[in-house]
ZADREN-91411 format. One record per residue (C-alpha): residue number from 1; residue in one letter; x, y, z negated. Coordinates in pm, 1 decimal. Last residue first. Example, Ala and Ser with C-alpha at 12.3 -4.5 7.8 and 13.67 -1.06 7.14 Angstrom:
REM ZADREN-91411
<lummar 2 "S" <1367.0 -106.0 -714.0>>;
<lummar 1 "A" <1230.0 -450.0 -780.0>>;
END
This chain:
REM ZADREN-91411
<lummar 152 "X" <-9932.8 -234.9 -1171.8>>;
<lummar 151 "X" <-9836.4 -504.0 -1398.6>>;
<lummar 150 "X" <-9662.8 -530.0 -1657.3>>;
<lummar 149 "X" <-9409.8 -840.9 -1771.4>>;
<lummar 148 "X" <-9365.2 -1128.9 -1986.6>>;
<lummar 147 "X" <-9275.8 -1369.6 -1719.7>>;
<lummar 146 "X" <-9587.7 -1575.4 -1807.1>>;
<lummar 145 "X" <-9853.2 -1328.9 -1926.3>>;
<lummar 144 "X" <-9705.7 -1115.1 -1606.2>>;
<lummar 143 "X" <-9702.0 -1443.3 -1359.4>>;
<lummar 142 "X" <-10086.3 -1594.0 -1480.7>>;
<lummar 141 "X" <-10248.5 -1196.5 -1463.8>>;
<lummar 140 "X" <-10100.9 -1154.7 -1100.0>>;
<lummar 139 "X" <-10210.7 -1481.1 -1018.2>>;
<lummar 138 "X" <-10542.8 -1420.4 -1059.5>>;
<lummar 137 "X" <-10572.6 -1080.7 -860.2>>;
<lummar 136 "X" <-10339.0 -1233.4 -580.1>>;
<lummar 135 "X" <-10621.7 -1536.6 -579.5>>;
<lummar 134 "X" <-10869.9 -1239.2 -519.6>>;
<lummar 133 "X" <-10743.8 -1078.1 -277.9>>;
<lummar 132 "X" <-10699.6 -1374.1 -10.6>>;
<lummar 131 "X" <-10445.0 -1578.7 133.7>>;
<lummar 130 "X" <-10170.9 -1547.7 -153.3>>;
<lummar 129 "X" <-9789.2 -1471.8 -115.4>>;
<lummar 128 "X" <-9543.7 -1495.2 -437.1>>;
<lummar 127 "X" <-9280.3 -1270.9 -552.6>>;
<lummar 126 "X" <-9163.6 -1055.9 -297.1>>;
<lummar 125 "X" <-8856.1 -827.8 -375.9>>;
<lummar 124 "X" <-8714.3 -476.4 -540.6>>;
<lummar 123 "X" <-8983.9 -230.3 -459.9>>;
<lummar 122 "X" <-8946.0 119.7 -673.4>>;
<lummar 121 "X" <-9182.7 195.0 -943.1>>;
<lummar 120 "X" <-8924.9 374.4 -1137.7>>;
<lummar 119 "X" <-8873.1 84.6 -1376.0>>;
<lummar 118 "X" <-8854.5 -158.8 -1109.0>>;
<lummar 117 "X" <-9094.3 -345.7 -870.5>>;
<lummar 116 "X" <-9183.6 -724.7 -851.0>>;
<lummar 115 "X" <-9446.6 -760.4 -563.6>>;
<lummar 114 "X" <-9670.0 -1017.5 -548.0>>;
<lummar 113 "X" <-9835.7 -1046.1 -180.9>>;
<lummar 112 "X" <-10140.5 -1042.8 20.4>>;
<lummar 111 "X" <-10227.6 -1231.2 337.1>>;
<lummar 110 "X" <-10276.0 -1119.1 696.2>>;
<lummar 109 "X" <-10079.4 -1346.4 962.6>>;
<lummar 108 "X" <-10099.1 -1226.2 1317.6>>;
<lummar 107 "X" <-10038.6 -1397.2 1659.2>>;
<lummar 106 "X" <-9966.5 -1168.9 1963.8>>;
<lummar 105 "X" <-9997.1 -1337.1 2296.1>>;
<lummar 104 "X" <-9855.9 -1123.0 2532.5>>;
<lummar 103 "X" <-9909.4 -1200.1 2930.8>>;
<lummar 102 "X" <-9643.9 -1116.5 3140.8>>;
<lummar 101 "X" <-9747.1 -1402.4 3391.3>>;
<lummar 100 "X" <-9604.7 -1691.5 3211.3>>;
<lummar 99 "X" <-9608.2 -1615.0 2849.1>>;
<lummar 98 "X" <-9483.0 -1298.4 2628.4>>;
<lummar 97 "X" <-9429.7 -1311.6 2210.3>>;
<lummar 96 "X" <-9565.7 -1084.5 1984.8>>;
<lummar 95 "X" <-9577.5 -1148.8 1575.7>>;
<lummar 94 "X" <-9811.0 -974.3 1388.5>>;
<lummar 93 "X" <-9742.1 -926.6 1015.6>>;
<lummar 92 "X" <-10017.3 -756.6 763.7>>;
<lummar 91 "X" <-9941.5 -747.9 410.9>>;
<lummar 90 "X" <-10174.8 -623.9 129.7>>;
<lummar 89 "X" <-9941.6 -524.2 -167.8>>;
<lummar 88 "X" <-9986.6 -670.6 -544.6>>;
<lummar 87 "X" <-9780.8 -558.0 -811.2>>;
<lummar 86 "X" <-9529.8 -688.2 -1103.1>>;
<lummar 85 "X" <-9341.8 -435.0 -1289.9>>;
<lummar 84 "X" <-9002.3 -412.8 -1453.5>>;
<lummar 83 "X" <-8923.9 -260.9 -1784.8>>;
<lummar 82 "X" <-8905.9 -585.7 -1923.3>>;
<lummar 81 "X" <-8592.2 -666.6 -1722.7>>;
<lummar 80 "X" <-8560.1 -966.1 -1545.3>>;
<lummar 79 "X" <-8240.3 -1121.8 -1431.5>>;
<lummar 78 "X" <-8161.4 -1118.2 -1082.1>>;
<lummar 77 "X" <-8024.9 -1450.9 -868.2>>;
<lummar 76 "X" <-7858.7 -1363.0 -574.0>>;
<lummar 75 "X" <-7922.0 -1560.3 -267.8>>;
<lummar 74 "X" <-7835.8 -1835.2 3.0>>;
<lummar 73 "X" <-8042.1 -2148.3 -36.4>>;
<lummar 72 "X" <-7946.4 -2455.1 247.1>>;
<lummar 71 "X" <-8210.1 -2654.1 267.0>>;
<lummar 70 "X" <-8460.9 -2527.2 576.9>>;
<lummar 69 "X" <-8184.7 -2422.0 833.0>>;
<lummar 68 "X" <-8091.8 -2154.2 653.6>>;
<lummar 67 "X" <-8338.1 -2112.8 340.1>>;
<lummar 66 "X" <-8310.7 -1739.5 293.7>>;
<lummar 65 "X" <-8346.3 -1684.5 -79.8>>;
<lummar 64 "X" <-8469.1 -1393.9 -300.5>>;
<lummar 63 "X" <-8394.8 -1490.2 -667.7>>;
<lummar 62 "X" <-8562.6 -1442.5 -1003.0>>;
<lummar 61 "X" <-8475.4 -1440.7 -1403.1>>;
<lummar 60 "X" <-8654.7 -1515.4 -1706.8>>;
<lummar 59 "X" <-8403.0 -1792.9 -1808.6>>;
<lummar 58 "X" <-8702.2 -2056.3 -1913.3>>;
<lummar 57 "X" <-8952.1 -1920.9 -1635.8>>;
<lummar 56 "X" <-8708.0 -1921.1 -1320.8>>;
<lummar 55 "X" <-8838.6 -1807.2 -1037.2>>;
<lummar 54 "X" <-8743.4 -1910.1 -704.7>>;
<lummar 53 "X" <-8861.2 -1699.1 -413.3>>;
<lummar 52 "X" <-8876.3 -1779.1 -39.1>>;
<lummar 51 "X" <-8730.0 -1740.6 321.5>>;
<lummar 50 "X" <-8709.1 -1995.2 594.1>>;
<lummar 49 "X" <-8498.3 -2127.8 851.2>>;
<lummar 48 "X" <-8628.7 -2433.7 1028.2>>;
<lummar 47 "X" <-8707.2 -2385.7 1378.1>>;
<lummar 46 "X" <-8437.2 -2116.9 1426.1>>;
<lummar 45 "X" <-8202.6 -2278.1 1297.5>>;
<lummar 44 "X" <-8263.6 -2646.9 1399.5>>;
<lummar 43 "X" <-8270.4 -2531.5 1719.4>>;
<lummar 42 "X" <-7922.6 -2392.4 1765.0>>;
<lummar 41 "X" <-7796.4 -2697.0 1552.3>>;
<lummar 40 "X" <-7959.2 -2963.7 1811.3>>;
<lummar 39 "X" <-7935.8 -2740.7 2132.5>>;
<lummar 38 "X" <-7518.8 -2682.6 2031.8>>;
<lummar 37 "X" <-7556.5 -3082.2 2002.2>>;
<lummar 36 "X" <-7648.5 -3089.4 2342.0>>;
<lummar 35 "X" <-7298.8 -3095.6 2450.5>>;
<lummar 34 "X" <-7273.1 -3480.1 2349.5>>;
<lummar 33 "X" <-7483.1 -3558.6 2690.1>>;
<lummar 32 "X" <-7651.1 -3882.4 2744.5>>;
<lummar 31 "X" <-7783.3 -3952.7 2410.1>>;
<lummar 30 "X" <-7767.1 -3617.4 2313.6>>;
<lummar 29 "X" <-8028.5 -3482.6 2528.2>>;
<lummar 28 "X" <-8346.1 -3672.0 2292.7>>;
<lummar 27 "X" <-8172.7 -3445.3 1966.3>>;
<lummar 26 "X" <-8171.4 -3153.8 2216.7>>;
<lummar 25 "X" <-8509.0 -3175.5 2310.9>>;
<lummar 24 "X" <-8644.8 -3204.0 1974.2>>;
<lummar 23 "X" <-8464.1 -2918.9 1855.8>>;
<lummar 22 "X" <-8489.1 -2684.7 2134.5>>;
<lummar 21 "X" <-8887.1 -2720.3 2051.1>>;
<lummar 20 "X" <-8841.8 -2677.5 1676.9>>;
<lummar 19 "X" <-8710.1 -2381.6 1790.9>>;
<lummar 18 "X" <-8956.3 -2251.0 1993.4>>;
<lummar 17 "X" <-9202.0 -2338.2 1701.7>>;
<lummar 16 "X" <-9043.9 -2138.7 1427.2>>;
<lummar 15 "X" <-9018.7 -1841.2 1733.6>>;
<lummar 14 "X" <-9354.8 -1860.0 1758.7>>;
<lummar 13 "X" <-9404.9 -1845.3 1383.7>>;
<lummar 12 "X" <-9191.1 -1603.0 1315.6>>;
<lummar 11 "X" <-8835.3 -1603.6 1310.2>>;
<lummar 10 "X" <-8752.4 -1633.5 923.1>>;
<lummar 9 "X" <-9040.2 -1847.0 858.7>>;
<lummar 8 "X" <-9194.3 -1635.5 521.7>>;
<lummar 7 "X" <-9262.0 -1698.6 173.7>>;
<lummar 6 "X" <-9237.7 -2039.3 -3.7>>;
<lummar 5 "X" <-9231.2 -1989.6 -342.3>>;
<lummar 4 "X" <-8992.4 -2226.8 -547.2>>;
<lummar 3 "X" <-9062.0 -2277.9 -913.8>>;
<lummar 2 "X" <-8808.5 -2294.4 -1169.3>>;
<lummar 1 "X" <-8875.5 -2457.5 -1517.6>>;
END
């Protein structure tokens, strides 16, 4: 069974919304200009690229993927070792983007994260993202029994 673990919009959130922004306009452009289908792929890009983490419970194995364009998965798959470690890490991401008038408008995400680390305590890749402490706590316990792993 693999699961899929939706992590992170590749270019934030305002620039996930610019770009679904180019997107639209170029798909409505096309009709009267074929040019705008640069707008169309540009947009879809950056509106839709993603990253996440499959896990794969039956081969015991993970992958970090970048979802380019939102379906198309490009990543390594990793095998697990038993040595390995899973953690939890507060994260705190604040994206800053700049309106009419100079004005910043900063939009931040705080959520917490599993972390898969190696035998020497060394971060190899996000696991899973939670909104709140103790959820990560939880789910911690559910991924270790599962992947037959520590935790930290």
């Amino acid at each position: 069974m693999i699961t899929n673990n939706r992590l992170d919009k590749s270019f934030g959130t305002i620039g996930s919304s610019a770009g679904v922004f180019v997107f639209i306009a170029g798909v409505i452009l096309t009709c009267l200009y074929f040019s705008a289908i640069i707008l169309v792929l540009t947009g879809a890009f950056v509106g839709f690229t993603t990253s996440s983490a499959l896990i794969d419970y039956g081969k015991k194995r993970v992958k970090f993927s970048n979802n380019l364009f939102g379906f198309l998965r490009i990543g390594k798959w990793m095998p697990l070792d038993p040595s390995m470690k899973i953690g939890i890490r507060e994260s705190n991401q604040t994206y800053r983007a700049y309106g009419r008038g100079n004005q910043a408008l900063d939009v931040t995400q705080h959520d917490f994260r599993l972390i898969l680390y190696d035998s020497a305590k060394k971060e190899i890749m996000p696991v899973k993202k939670m909104k709140s402490l103790d959820a990560a706590r939880i789910e911690l316990e559910i991924e270790c029994k599962r992947l037959g792993l520590g935790s930290i």
